[in-house]
C-alpha positions in Angstrom: -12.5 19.8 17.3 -13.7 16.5 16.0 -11.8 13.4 15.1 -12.2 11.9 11.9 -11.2 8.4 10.6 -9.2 8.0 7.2 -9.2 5.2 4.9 -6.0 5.5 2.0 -4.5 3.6 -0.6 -1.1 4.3 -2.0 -0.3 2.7 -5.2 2.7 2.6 -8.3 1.7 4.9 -10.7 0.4 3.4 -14.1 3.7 4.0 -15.8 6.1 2.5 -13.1 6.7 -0.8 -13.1 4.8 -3.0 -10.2 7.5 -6.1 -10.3 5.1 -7.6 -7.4 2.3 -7.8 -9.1 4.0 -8.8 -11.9 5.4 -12.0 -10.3 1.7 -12.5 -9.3 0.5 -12.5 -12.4 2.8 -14.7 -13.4 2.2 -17.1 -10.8 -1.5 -17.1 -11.5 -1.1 -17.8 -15.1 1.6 -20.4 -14.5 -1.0 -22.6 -12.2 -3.6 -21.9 -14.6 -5.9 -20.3 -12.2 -6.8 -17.2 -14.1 -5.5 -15.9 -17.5 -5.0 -12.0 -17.3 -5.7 -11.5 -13.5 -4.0 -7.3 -13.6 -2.7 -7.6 -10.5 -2.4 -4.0 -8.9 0.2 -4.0 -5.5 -0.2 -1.0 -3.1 -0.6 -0.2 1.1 -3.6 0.4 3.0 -3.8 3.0 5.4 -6.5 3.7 8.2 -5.6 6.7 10.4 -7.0 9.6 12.0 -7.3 13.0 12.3 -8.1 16.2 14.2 -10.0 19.3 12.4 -12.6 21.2 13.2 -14.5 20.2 10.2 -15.3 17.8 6.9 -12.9 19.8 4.3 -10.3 21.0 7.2 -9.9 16.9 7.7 -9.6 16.5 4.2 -6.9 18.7 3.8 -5.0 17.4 6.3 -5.6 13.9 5.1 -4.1 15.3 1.6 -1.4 16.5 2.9 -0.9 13.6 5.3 -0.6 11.1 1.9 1.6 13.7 -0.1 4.3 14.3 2.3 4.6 11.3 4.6 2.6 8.0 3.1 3.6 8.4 -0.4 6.5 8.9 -2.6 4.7 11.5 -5.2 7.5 10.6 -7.7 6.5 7.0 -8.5 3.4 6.4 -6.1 -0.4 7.9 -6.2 -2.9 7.7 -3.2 -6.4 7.8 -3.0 -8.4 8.3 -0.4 -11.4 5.6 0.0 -12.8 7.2 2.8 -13.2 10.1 5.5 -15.7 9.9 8.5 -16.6 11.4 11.7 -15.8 9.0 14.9 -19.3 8.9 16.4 
């Protein structure tokens, strides 16, 4: 079996409200540093996984971000990356 390393990113989904980044953009706009910056808050995830091959990891992976990193309600994940440990 080979181990293979996981990069994620879980964010609000487009139609739920993102108070962080709200208050960021905010902030941004009330210092005058940048006039529409879009702020986007989320989590970063690297991890890693067993399988014995490239889609068997990704599976896992998938199934990893809907059941136990995400909240598939209000949050979406995507997954950056998926390697081999060399």
């Amino acid at each position: 079996m080979e181990r293979y390393v996981a990069k994620v990113t879980v964010t609000l989904k487009h139609e739920v409200k993102d108070n962080r980044a709200l208050v960021l953009d905010k902030m941004l706009k009330n210092l005058k540093m940048e006039d529409s910056p879009n702020f986007l808050t989320g989590r970063f995830y690297s991890f890693c996984v067993s399988a014995q091959n490239i889609d068997n990891a990704h599976k896992k992976v998938n199934q990893i971000c809907a059941e136990v990193l995400s909240n598939p309600v209000v949050e979406k994940y995507e997954i950056n990356s998926l390697e081999a440990l060399k």
